[in-house]
C-alpha positions in Angstrom: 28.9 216.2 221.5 32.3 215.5 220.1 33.7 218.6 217.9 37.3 219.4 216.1 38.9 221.9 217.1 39.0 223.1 214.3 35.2 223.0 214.0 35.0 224.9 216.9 36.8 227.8 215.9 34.5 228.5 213.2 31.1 227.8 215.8 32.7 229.1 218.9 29.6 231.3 219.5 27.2 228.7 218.9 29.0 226.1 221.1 29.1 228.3 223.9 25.2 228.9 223.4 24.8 225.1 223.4 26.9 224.6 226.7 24.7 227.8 228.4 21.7 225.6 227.4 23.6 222.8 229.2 25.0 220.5 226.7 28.7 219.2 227.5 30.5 219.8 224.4 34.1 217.5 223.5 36.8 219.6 221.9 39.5 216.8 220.0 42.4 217.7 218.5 43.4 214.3 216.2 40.7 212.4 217.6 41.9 212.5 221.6 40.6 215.2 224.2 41.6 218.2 224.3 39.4 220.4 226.6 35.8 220.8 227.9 33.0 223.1 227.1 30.5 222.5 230.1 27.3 224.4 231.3 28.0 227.1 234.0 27.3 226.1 237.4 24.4 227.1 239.4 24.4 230.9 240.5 23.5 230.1 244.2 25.7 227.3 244.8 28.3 229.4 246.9 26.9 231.0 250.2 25.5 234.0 251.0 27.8 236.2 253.8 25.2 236.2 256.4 23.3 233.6 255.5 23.2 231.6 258.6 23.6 235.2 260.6 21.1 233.8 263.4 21.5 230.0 263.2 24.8 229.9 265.2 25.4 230.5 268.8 28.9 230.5 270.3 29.2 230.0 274.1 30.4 233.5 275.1 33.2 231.5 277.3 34.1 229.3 274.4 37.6 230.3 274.4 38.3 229.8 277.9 40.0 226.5 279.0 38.9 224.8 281.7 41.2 224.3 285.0 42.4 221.0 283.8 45.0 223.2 280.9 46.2 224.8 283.7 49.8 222.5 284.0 50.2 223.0 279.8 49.4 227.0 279.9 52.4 227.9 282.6 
């Protein structure tokens, strides 16, 4: 949906209803875009801390090189 700016000022609360409901709405300012009213994204798009708490392992000698480093480490 295409709206004015100025349109917009005067519906502001209804456009932002219409964009919760997920309708992209076009502000124009002399005909040419001007900015974008879209629907929020998803609440449970970002991860959860913990959330793969159990799915990873990590060699408990991960961080120890292997004789072959030895020449670059001295």
């Amino acid at each position: 949906m295409n709206v004015s700016i100025a349109e917009a000022k005067a519906k502001l609360s209804e456009l932002i209803s219409r964009a919760q409901a997920g309708e992209e709405i076009v502000l124009t300012r002399h005909g040419k875009i001007a900015a974008r009213l879209v629907p929020p994204l998803g609440e449970n798009l970002l991860p959860r801390i913990g959330a793969l708490k159990g799915k990873i392992w990590i060699a408990d000698d991960f961080d120890e090189l292997g004789p072959e480093w030895d020449e670059y480490v001295k």
